[in-house]
N, C-alpha and C positions, 0 to 999 in steps of 0.2 A: 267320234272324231279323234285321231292321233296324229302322233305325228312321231319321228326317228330314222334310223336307217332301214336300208331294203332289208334288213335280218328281222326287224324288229316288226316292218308291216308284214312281212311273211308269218311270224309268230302269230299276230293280231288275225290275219286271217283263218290261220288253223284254229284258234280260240273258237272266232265265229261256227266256222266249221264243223266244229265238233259241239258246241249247242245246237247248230242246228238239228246235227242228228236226235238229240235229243226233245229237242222243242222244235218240232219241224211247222207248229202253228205262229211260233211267234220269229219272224224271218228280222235277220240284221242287217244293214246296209253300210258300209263302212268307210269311211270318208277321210282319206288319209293326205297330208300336206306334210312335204318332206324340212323342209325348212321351219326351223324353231320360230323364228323372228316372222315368215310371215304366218305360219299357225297361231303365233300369238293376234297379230294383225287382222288376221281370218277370224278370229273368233270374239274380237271385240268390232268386228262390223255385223257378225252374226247375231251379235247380245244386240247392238245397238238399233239393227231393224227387227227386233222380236223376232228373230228365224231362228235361234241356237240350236243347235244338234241337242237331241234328249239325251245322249250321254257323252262328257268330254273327260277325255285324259290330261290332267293338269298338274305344276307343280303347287305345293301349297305356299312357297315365297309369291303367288304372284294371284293369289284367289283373294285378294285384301279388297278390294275395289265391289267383284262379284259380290264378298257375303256381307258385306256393308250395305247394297243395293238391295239385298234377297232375290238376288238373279238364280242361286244357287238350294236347289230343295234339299234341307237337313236331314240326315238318315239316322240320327240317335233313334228313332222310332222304327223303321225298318230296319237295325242292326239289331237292338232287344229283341223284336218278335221274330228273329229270321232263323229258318231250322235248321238252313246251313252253315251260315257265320255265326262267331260269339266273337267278345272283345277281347277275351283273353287268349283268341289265335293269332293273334297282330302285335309285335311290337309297341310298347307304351310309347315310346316317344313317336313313333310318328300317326299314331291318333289323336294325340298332345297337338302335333302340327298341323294338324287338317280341323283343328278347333277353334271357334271365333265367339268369341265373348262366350262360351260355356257351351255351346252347340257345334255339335260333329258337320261338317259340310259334305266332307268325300271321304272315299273309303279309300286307307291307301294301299298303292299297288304294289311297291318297290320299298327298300329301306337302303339307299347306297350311301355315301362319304367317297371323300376324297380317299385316295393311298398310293405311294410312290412305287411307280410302275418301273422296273429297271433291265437293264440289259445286261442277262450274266456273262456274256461274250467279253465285253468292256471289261464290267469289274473282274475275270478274270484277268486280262489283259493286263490290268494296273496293280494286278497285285492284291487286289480289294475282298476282304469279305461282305460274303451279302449281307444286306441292311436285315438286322433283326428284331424285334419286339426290345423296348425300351431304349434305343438308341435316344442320343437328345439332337437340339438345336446346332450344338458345334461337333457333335460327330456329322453333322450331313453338312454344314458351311466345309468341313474338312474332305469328308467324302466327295464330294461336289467341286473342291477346288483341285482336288487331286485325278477328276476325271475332264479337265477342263484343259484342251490341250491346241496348240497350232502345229498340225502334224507335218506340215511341208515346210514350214520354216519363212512362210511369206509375211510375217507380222502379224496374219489375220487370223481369229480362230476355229478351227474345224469343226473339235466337236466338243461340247459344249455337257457339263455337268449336269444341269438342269436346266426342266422347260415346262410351263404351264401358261394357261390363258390368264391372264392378268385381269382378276376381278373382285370382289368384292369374298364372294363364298370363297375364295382359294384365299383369303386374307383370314378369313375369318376364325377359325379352328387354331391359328396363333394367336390371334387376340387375347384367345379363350383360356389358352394354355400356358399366360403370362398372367394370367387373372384379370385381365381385362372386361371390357364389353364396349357392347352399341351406344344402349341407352341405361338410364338408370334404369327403368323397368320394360323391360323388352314388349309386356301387352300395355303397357298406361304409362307411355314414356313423358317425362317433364323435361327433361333436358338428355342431349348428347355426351356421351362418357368416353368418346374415342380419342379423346384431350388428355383422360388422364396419364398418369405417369405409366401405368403399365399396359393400357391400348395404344399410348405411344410408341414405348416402346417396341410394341409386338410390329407396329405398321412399321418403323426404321427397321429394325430387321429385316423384314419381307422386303423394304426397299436398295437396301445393303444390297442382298443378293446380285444385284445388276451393277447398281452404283458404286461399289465398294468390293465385292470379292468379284466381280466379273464372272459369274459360273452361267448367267442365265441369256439366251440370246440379245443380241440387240435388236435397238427398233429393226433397222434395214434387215437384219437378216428373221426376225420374225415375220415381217409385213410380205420380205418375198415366202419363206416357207413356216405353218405354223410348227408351234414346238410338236403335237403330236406326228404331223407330217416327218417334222426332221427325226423324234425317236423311232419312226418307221423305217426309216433309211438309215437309222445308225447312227447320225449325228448328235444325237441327243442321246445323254448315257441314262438320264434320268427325268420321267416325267411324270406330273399330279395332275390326276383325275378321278373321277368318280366312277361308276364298275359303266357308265355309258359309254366307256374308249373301248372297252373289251371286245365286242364282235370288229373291230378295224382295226385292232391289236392282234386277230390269230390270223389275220392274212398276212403276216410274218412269216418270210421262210428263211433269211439268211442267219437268223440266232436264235438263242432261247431267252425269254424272258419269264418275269413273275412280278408277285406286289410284294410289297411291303408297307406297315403302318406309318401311320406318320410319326415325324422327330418328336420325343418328348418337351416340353417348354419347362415350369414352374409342375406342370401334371400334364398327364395326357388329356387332348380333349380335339373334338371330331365335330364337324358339322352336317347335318342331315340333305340329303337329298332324294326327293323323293317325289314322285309322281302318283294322283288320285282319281278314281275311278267318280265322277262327278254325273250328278242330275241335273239337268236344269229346272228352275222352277214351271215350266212353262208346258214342260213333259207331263212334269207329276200334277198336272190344272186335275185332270180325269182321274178319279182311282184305278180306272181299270187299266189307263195308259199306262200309269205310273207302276202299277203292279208288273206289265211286260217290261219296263223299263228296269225294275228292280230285279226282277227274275236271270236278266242280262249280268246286272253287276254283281249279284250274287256266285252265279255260275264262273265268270271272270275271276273272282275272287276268293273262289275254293280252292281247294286241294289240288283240285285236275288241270281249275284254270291257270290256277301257278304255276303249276306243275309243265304244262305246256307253255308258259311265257319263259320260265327259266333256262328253257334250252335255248336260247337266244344267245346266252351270257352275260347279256348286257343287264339284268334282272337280279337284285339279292331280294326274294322273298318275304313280302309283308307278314307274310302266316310263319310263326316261327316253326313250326313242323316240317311245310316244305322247306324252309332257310338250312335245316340241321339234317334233310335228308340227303342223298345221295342225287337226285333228281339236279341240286343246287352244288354241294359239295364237291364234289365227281364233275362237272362239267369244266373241265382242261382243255387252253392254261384259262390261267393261271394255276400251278399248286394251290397255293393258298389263298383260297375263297374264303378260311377263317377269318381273313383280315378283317372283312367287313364285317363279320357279327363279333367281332370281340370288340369293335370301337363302336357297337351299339349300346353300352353300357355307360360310355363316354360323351354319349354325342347329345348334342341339343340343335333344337329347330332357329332359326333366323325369325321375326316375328311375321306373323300373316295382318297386318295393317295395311287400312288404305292410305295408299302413297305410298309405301316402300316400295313396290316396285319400283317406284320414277327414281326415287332414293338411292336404291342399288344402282341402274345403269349407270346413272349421273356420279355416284360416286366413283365407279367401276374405270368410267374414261377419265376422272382425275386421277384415278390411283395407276391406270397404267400411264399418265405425265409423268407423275413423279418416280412411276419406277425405272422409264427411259430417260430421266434428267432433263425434262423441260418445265418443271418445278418440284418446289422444294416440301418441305415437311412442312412446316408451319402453314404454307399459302394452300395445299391438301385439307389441313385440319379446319383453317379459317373456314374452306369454301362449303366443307361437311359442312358445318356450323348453318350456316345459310338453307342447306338443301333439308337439312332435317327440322328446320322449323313446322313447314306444314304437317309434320307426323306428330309433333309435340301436343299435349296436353295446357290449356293455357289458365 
């Protein structure tokens, strides 16, 4: 079961595809739901009548609840003895993130972060050099006010510096990068740390951008076009997302664009996004099910199967081999695919707890109040306060 855009299920299907030839005795059926929000919906009515698909594509911000329950069969055991995989073909941090109290749950698929996607047409246009490795926080509030313009003169503004979904992950990686955090201990949290002086600060800034330098759309004009929709059409000179914009980013034909890292804060620092190749417990009941089931996510998560998910674009490679090869590298545009594996050195996971997910959403539609000005900073922090208690440690 997946879920993405049509680039992505056509990927997923060639995956299939090409095991079968291989394994033409053990046949895949694949069960795709285009929308995020109801595949998450879809999938906790599937857990909830015992029917879950034997293997789901998941993030690990949202497996807190499954590996709490043991809905979710652990693969530490089929990763050591597997002749195909080893642990040291995967990026450490996000095997780190697919881990819950000391056991592996999913195998991950992907290794993305956010990074500022831009329009070199614009910043030609303004004069602008493009955004480089190391830039900070007021080179891009500068950047960003300098491409922030009302081009007809009607009082209203056209196009707009910067644009991103307003949510919790798009906050995060500045938190991080003032030396902030969430909680005091991200896996055994006792109390909420986004009160301090510098996760305060990091979330005023983030909120600045709207309320104070005016560079990022407003409500009315995000609610009628989102920021990615408007950097498609030009309006938008610059926008943050993670490498899942890419396949809806190269059906761009009237400019060029490319990425760039994110601003520096206090130090660089990036947050993981990442999707896992999951079992259910209910699959692996039989060994021998469980064995085709594994045979699947194995194959998915080799060399080839990467290698064929990567052409998607939408995809930076869990196996660091595919990530450094050309299969990943070479897939234009973007130029620079390095962005994402050089801020894997930087990046940390969000924690995989049951309730953060509610935690995030919840947090996510206070933080876009306060970044459209229907509340302020403190009554943001209070209401955190509240939603993070059921995550707390008592």
């Amino acid at each position: 079961m997946v879920s993405g855009e049509p680039q992505e299920l056509a990927a997923y299907q060639a995956l299939i595809d090409a095991f079968a030839v291989e394994h033409p005795e053990n046949p895949v059926n694949l069960l795709y739901v285009a929308s995020q929000a109801e595949y998450r919906e879809r999938l906790a009515t599937m857990f909830s009548g015992n029917q879950p698909p034997d293997i789901f594509l998941y993030n690990y911000r949202r497996l807190g609840t499954y590996a709490a329950d043991g809905a979710i069969h652990p693969v530490d055991g089929l990763l050591d003895t597997s002749d195909v995989l080893r642990r040291d073909d995967f990026y450490p941090i996000a095997l780190e993130a697919f881990t819950y109290q000391g056991v592996l749950q999913c195998i991950p698929q992907n290794i993305s972060s956010p990074a500022i996607f831009y329009n070199q047409a614009l910043f030609d246009a303004a004069g602008l050099p493009f955004p480089e490795p190391g830039w900070t926080l007021d080179d891009f509030i500068a950047t960003a006010t300098a491409l922030t313009h009302d081009l007809d003169g009607d009082g209203r503004i056209d196009q707009w510096g910067f644009g991103t979904e307003i949510e919790t992950i798009r906050l995060a990686p500045f938190i991080w990068a003032t030396g902030g955090d969430f909680f005091d201990d991200p896996q055994d949290p006792t109390a909420l740390a986004l009160s301090g002086p510098k996760a305060r600060a990091a979330i005023e800034w983030f909120i600045a951008l709207r309320q104070v330098h005016g560079v990022a759309p407003d409500l009315v004009s995000e609610t009628a076009q989102s920021s990615q929709d408007q950097f498609l059409n030009g309006s938008v000179a610059m926008f943050m997302d993670s490498r899942v914009a890419v396949p809806a980013l190269r059906t761009i034909t009237a400019f060029e664009w490319d990425a760039a890292p994110l601003p520096l804060g206090d130090a660089f620092a990036s947050v993981l996004h990442s999707d896992g190749f999951c079992m259910s417990a209910r699959a692996a009941a039989e060994e021998a099910y469980r064995s085709r089931a594994w045979a699947f996510i194995e194959y998915a998560l080799s060399e080839t199967g990467q290698t064929i998910l990567a052409g998607t674009g939408r995809t930076v490679p869990s196996m660091i081999r595919v990530a450094e090869s050309p299969a990943y590298l070479e897939s234009a545009p973007p130029a620079a695919n390095r962005v994402w594996l050089d801020a894997a050195e930087n990046m940390r996971a969000l924690p995989m707890l049951p309730g953060w997910n509610t935690f995030e959403e919840l947090f996510s539609k206070d933080l876009q109040r306060a970044f459209y000005g229907d509340t302020d900073l403190d009554q943001l922090l209070a209401t955190a306060l509240k939603l993070a208690e059921p995550l707390l440690r008592r």
